[in-house]
Structure formats: C-alpha cells, structure tokens
C-alpha positions as CSV (number, residue, x, y, z in Angstrom):
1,X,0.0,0.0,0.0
2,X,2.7,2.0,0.8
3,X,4.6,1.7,-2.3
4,X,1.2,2.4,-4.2
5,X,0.6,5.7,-2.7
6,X,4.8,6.8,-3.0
7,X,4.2,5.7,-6.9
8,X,1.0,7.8,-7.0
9,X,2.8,10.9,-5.0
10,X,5.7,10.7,-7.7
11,X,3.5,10.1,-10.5
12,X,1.9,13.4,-9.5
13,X,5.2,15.1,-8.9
14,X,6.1,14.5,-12.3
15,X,3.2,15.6,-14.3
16,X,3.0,18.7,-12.0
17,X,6.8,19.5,-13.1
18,X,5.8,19.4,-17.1
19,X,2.6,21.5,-16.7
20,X,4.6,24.0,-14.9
21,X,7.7,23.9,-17.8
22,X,5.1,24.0,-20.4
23,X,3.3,27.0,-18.9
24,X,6.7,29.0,-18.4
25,X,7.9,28.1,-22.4
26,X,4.1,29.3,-23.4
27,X,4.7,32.3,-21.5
28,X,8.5,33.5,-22.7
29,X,7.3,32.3,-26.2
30,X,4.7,34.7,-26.2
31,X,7.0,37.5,-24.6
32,X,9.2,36.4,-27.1
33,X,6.5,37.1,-30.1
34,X,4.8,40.0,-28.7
35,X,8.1,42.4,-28.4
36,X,10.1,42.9,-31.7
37,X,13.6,42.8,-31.3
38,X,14.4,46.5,-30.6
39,X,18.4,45.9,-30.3
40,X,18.4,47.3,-33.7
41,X,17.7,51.2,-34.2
42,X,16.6,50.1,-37.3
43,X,13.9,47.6,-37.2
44,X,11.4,47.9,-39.9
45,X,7.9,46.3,-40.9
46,X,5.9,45.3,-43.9
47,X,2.5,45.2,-44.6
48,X,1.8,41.4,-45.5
49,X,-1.2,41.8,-47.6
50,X,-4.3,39.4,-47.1
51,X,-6.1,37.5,-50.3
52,X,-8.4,40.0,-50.5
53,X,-6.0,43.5,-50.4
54,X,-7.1,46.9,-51.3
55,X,-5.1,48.9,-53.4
56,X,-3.4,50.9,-51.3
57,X,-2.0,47.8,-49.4
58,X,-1.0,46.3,-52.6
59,X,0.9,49.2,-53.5
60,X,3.1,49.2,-50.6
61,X,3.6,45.7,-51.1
62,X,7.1,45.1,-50.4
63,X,8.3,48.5,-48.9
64,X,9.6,48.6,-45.4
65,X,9.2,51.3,-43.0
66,X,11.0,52.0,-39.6
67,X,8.8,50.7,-37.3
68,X,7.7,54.5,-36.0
69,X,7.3,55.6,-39.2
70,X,5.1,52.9,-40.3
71,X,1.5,53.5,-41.1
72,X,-1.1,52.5,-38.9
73,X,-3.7,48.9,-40.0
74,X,-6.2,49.6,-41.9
75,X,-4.8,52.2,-44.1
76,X,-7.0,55.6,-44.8
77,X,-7.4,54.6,-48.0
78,X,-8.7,51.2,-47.2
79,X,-11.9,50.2,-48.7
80,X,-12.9,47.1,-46.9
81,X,-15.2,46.7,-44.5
82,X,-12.5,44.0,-42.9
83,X,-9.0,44.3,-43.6
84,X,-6.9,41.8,-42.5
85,X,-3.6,43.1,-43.4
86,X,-0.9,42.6,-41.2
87,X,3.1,43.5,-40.0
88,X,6.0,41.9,-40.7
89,X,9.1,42.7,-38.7
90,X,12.7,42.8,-39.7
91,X,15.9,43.6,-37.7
92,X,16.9,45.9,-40.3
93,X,14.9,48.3,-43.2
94,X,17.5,47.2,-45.9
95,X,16.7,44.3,-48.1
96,X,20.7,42.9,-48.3
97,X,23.4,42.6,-45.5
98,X,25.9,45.1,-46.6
99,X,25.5,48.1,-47.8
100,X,28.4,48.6,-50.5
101,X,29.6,45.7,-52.3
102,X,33.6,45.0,-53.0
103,X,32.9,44.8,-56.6
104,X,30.0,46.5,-57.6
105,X,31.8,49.8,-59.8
106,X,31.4,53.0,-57.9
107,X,31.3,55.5,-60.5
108,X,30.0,55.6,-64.5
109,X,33.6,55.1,-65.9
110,X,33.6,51.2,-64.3
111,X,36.5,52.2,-61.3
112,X,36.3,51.0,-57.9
113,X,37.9,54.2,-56.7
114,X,41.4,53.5,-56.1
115,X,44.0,55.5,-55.3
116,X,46.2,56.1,-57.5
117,X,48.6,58.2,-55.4
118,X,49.4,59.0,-51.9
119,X,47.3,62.8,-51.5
120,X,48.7,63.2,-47.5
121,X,50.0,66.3,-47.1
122,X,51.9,65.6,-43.3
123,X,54.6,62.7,-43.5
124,X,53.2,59.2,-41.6
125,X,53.1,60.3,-37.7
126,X,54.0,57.0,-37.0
127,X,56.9,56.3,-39.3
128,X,60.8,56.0,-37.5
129,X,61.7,59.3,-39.6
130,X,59.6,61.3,-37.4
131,X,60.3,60.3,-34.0
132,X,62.1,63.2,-32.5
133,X,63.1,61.2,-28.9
C-alpha cells in the first residue's frame, strides 16, 4: 500500500513539473513574439497583404518602413469593411546585409575608386623618420 501511494505521489510530482515547464515556455514564447527585437535602431515592418488587399496595401507591397514611421492597420485609404492586413518585422529596413559591395563599380567610368597616389600632405606620424626622442 505504501509503495502504491509513493508511486502515485511521484507520479503526480512529475506531471505537476511538465505542466509548470510547459506553462513557463508558453509564457517566454509569447513574450518572445509580442516584443520585436528593438536591439536594432533600425527595425522595420511590412504590410503582409491578405487574399483579399485593397489597393493601397498592394501598392506598398514590399516597402519597409522603420517601425515609427510605419502606417497605422487599416490604411486611410482602405476600402474594406474588414482588412486583414498585417506586419511583418525585420531587424533591419535594408533588403541585403551590406550596404556597398567590393565589386560592384562606384562610378559611370567602371573604377572601384582607387587611389592612384598617396594625396597626404603631413609625412606618416608613426613612421621612425619622425620620431624626435
């Protein structure tokens, strides 16, 4: 009887434990998804436009917008009686990671902008010549 009613008390135990993890990765999951990630002083949103768009969503299709200077759901030009647009967030506005490429041409005569010669007026303040001690 007595090993029946420890069995039973642990059995409990145990299924009390995963109800109370499950509740706590519900809850920080939902933290998780309510806040955007505001590291970046660039996060941006997206209207994601629903089946049935009007067409001022579908015109913005694809443009991002810093997250304070986005426009508020429905848009004033909606014409809907239900939109069901939504936000999409990004960590960053820009579409592509860097912002200059290493090989993309710089100017219309194809040049990357090297330099050709050394323009520095003042010798190198770090060179041997110049050390006066």
């Amino acid at each position: 009887m007595q090993g029946l009613l420890l069995g039973l008390l642990l059995l409990l135990s145990i299924v009390g434990l995963l109800v109370w993890i499950r509740q706590n990765r519900a809850e920080s999951t939902a933290k998780s998804a309510a806040k955007p990630d505001d590291n970046s002083a660039f996060h941006a949103v997206a209207i994601k436009c629903s089946d049935k768009a009007c067409d001022a969503a579908k015109a913005m299709t694809g443009r991002r917008f810093l997250s304070n200077a986005a426009p508020r759901l429905p848009l004033p030009e909606c014409d809907l009686l239900e939109c069901r647009c939504r936000f999409v967030h990004y960590k960053d506005r820009r579409t592509h990671r860097g912002r200059r490429s290493p090989f993309a041409t710089s100017s219309s005569s194809g040049t990357t902008g090297t330099l050709e010669q050394n323009r520095r007026e003042k010798a190198d303040r770090r060179s041997d010549a110049n050390l006066d001690d």
